[in-house]
Structure formats: C-alpha cells, structure tokens
C-alpha positions as CSV (number, residue, x, y, z in Angstrom):
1,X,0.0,0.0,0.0
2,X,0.9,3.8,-0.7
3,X,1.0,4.8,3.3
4,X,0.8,8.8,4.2
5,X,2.0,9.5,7.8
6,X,1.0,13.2,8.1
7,X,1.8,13.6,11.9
8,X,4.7,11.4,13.2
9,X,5.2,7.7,13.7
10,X,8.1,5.5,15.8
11,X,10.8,5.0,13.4
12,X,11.0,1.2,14.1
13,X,7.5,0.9,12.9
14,X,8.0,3.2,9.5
15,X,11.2,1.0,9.0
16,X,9.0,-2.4,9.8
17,X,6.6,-1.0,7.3
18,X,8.6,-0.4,4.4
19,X,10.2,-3.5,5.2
20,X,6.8,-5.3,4.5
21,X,7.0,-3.9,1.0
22,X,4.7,-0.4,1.9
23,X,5.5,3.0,0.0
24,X,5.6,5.3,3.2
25,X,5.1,9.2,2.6
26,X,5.9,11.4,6.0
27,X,4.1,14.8,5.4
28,X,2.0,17.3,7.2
29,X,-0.7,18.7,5.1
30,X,-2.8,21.8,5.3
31,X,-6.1,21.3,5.9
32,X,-6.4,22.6,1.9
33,X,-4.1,20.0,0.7
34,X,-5.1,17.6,2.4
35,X,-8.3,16.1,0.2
36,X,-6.0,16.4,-2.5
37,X,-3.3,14.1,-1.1
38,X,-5.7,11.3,0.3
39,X,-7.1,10.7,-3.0
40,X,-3.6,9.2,-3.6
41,X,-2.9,7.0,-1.3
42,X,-4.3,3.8,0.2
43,X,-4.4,4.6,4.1
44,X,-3.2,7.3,6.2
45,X,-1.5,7.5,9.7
46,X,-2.9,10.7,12.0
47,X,-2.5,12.1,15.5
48,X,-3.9,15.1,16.7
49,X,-3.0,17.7,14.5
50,X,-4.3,16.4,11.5
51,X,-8.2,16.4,11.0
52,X,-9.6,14.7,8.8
53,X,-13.2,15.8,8.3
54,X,-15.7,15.3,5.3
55,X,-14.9,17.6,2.6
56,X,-11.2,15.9,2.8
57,X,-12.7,12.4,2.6
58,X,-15.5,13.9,-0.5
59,X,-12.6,14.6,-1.6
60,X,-10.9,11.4,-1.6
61,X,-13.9,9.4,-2.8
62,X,-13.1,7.8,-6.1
63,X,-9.2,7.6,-5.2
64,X,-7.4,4.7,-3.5
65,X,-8.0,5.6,0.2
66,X,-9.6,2.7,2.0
67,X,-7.9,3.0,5.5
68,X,-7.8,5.6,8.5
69,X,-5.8,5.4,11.0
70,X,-5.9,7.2,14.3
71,X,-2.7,6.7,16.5
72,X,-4.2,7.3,19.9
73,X,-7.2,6.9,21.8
74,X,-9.6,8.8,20.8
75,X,-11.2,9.9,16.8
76,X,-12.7,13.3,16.8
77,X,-11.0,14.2,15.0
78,X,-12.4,12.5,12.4
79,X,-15.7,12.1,10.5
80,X,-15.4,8.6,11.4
81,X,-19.5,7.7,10.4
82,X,-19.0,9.5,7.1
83,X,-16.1,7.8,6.3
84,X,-17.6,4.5,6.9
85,X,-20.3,5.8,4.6
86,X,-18.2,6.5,2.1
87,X,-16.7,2.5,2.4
88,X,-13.9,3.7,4.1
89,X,-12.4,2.2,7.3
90,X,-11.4,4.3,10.5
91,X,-9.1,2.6,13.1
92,X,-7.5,3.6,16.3
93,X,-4.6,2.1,18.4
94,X,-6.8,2.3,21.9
95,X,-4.7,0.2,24.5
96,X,-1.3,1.6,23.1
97,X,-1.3,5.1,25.6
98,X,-3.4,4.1,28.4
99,X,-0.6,3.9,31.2
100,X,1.5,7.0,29.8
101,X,-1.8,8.9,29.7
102,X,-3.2,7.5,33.9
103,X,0.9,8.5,34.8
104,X,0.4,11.7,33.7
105,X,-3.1,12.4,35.2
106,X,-1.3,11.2,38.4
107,X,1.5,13.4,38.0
108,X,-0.7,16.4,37.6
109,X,-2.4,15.5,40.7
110,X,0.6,15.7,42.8
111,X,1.7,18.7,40.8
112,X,-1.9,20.4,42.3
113,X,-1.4,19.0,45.6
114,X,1.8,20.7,46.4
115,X,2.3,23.7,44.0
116,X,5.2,22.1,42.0
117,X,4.4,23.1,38.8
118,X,4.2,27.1,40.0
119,X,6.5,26.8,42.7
120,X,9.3,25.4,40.0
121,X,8.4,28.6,38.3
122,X,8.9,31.0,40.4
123,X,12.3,29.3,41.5
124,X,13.3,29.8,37.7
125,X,12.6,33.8,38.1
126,X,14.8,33.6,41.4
127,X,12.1,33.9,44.0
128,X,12.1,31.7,47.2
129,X,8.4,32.3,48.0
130,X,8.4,28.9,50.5
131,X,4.9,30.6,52.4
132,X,3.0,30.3,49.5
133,X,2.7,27.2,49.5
134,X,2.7,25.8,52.9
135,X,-1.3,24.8,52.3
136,X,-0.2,21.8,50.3
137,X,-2.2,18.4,50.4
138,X,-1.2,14.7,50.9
139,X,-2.9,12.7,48.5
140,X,-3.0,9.7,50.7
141,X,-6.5,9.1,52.2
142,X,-8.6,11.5,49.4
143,X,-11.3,10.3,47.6
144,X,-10.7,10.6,43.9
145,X,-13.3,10.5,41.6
146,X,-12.8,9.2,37.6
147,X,-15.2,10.1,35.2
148,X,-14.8,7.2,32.4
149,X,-13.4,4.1,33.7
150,X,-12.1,2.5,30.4
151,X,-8.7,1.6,29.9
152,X,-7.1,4.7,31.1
153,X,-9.8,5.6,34.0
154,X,-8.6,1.9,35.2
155,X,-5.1,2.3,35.2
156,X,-5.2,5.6,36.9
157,X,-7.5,3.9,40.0
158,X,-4.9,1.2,40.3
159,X,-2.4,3.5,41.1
160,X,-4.7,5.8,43.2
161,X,-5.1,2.4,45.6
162,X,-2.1,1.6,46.0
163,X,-1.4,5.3,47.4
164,X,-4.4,5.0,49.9
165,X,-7.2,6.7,48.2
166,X,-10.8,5.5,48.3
167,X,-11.5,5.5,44.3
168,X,-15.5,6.1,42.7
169,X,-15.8,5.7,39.0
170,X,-19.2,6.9,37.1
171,X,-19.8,5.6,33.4
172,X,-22.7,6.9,31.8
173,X,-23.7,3.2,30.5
174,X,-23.0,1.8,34.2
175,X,-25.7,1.6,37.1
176,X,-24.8,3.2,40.1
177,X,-24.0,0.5,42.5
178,X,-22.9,-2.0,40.7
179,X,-18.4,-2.4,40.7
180,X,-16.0,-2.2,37.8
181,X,-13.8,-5.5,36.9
182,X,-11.6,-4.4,39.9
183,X,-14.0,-3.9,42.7
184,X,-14.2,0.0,42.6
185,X,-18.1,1.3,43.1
186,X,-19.5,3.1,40.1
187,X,-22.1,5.8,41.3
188,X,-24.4,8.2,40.4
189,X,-22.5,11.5,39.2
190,X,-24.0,13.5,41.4
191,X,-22.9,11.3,44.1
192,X,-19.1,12.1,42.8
193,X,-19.3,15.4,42.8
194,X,-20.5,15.2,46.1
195,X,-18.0,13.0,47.5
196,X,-14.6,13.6,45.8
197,X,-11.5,15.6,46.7
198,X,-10.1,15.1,42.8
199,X,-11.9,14.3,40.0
200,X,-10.0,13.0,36.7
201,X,-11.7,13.1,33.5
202,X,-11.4,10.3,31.1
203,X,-14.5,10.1,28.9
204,X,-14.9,10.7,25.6
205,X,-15.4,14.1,23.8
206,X,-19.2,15.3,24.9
207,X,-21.3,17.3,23.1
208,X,-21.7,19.7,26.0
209,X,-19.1,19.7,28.8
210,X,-18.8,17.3,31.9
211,X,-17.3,19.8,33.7
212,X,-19.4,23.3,33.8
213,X,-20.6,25.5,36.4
214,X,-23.8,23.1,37.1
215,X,-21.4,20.2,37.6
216,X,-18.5,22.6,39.8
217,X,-20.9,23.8,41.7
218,X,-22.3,20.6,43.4
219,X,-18.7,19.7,44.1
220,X,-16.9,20.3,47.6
221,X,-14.9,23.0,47.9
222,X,-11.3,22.7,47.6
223,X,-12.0,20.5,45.1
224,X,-8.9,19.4,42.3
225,X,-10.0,18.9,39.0
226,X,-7.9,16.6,36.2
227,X,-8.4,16.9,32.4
228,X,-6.3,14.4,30.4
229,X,-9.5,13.5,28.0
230,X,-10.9,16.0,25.7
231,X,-11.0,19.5,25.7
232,X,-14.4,19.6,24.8
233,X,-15.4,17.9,28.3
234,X,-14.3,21.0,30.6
235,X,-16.1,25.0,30.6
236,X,-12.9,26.8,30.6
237,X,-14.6,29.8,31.4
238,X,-16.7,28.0,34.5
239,X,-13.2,26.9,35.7
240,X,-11.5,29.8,35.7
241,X,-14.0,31.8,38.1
242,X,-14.3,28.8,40.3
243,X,-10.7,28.8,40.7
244,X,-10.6,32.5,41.4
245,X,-13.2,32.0,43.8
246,X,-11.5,29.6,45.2
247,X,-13.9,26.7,45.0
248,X,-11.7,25.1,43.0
249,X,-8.5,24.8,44.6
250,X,-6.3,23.4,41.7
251,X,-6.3,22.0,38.6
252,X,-4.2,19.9,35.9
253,X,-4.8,20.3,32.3
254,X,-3.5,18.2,29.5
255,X,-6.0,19.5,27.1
256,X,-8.2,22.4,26.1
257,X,-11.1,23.7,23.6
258,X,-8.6,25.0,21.2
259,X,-5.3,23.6,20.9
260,X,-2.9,25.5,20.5
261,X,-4.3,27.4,23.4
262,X,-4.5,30.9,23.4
263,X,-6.6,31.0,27.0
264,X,-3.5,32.4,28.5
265,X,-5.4,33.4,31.8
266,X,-6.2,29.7,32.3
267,X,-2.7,28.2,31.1
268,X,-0.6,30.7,33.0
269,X,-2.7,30.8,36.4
270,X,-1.0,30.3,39.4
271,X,-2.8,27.2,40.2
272,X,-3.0,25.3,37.1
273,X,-0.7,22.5,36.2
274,X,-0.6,22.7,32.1
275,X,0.8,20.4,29.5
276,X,0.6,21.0,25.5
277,X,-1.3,17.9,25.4
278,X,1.7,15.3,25.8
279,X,-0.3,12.4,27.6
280,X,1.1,10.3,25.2
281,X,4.1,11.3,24.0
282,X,6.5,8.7,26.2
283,X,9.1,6.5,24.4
284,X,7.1,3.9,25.6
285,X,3.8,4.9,24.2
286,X,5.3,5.9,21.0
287,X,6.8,2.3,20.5
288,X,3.1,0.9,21.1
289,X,1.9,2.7,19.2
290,X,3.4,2.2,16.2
291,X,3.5,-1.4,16.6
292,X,-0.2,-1.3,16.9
293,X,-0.4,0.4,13.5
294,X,1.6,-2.1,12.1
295,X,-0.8,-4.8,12.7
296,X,-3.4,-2.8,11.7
297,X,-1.8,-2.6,8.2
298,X,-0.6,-6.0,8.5
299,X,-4.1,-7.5,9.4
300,X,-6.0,-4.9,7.4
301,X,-8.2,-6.5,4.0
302,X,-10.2,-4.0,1.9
C-alpha cells in the first residue's frame, strides 16, 4: 500500500513497514491539501493535529483511500460515520497510551497538591516564596473521583489504591452500584461530585461539557480537578471563576477547547498544572503505538 503519515510515527514501525513492501510518505498537510493528497494514497497514519473531516474524505472518494488510522485513543478528530459511509475504514490504536496517559493524570495531581508546577516557576525567576505554599495536600487518604473508567480511567484507580485513596468511578452506561472489573463502586454522578476531593476526566469528547458550572458547583470546595480526556469535556470559562473564587483549589490540564491554546489566563494561572497535550508522548507509548499500527496494516483487507 501507498502509506501517508502526516503527523509522526516511531521509526522502528516506519522502518518495519517499508520492510513489508509499503511505499511510506511522511508529510503534514494543510487542511487545503489535504483532500488532495488522500485521493492518492491507500491509508493514512494521524495524530492530533491532523483532522480529517468530510470535505477531505469527498474529496478522496473515487481515489485509493480505503484505510484511516488514528494513532491514539480517541477519533474526533475524524468524520469517522462519514467515512464509513463513504466505504472507508477508520481505526485507532486504543490500549497503546493508556498507562503514559493514567501516569500523567497522576502526576498532575501531585503537581496540584503541592504547587510544583508554580513553585518550580517561580524558583526559575529567582524567588524563594516557601509561604506560598505551605497549604499543600497529601494525597494519601482522598477520595478521587474518575469520570470514564475505560482503559485509562482503570489504570489511573490502580495506582490511586495503591497510594491509599478510596476511588469512585461513574460511566454513563454503568448503574450506580454495581463495581467495575476491579472492585471500585460506580455511582451516580452527582454522588461524585459530592464525595470527591479530585476528580479526573477520562470520557470521551461530549457534546456539551462534563465539567461546567452546574457540575463545579455541586462539588466540595477545595476541590482538584484533572483533564487528560478532551477538551471539549471541561467550561474553561466555569473553571477559571471557580478557581478565582477559590472553589476550586487546583487543577491539571493536559488538554483544552482549542489547541494551541490561546486561553493564556487559564494556562498561565497560578494554580493550574498545564501540559501542551503530551499524555502520550512517552518513548514507551510511541513504540506501542506504532506497533499497533503495524498490525493494523498488517491484518488490514479492503
């Protein structure tokens, strides 16, 4: 097959590829271009950046694409049901990221907890401002909430556990009551608001957001709020008063409505933990990846 990788791929896999006899292009299109170029190839290999939406796949309809690929988790950003329509296949490389993405959840928790992401800051600009942050938290003995308890929702309760937290989970296809495969309750969401000193989000994109000013304001105060998921799934503007107001006490962004972000006064507050969206960029992640894509290719029959 004619293989376009527009956004990246693990070197062993484009070198295991082209091995197995594939013609692999490595080039970022334009959202322009990019119709243009799918209409000459037989799949294509995205991440984030690239979106491939329905005028790109009108526009490759009659050409030799048969195959999507997302390499990551999640697909919104593609037209996945029109591309099926249109006899195309979409695919995604779901268990690849799962523990690089629940690691750095966790590490933006501990980040909120004790200030390191703004203390480490204002160390770099030579201030030693130690009584600012003397109303740190342990994390040890908190109740953490996780909104979507799939793969990476499940690795991240693991490791809560094993640091001494109670764990909830809510699924909106799960009754409240019943337990996930490894014993944690699911609830009622309103019941996790409730309950929960942190609450991670690991759902898929929403339609409207999971977290908003309805759902902040029936959580406790001094509440820590995680966002690893989609950026769609958080009110940046709810957030931002309820951390000024200080209902909110902290919280740990991965992702956000627009990426790049240009919500500076969210990114650059004082008591936000922010990461360009890197939950799975580890080695580790990368190399599984890739090798999930090669069996896609490998496995894949039009």
């Amino acid at each position: 097959m004619k293989i376009l990788v527009t956004d990246g791929m693990d070197k062993k896999a484009l070198a295991q590829l082209r091995e197995m006899g594939h013609e692999v292009i490595e080039q970022f299109y334009e959202s322009e271009d990019l119709g243009a170029a799918l209409h000459e190839v037989d799949a294509v290999v995205v991440r984030s950046k690239t979106k491939v939406r329905a005028q790109h796949i009108d526009a490759a309809v009659g050409g030799r694409l048969k195959l999507i690929i997302r390499g990551g988790v999640g697909v919104d950003n593609i037209d996945v049901a029109y591309a099926e329509e249109k006899g195309m296949t979409v695919k995604n490389t779901p268990r690849a990221s799962s523990q690089s993405v629940a690691e750095l959840a966790l590490a933006h928790m501990f980040s909120c907890a004790r200030f390191i992401s703004h203390a480490g800051y204002t160390m770099r600009n030579d201030a030693w401002d130690k009584k600012s942050y003397a109303k740190g938290i342990e994390i040890s003995g908190k109740t953490i909430g996780i909104i979507g308890y799939g793969r990476i929702g499940s690795c991240l309760g693991t490791m809560c556990k094993a640091l001494g937290m109670t764990v909830l989970a809510y699924g909106a296809h799960h009754e409240p009551g019943t337990q996930t495969r490894d014993g944690v309750p699911y609830v009622s969401l309103d019941e996790l608001l409730a309950r929960c000193d942190f609450i991670s989000v690991h759902a898929p994109a929403s339609e409207g957001a999971i977290i908003n000013r309805d759902t902040i304001a029936k959580m406790k105060d001094g509440v820590v709020i995680i966002n690893t998921s989609r950026g769609a799934n958080l009110d940046e503007a709810a957030l931002l008063e309820a951390l000024d107001s200080g209902k909110v006490l902290a919280a740990g962004l991965d992702v956000f409505a627009e990426e790049p972000t240009a919500n500076a006064a969210l990114y650059k507050h004082a008591r936000v933990s922010s990461t360009p969206h890197i939950g799975a960029q580890t080695v580790e992640a990368q190399q599984r990846i890739g090798a999930e894509i090669v069996d896609i290719i490998a496995n894949f029959q039009a």
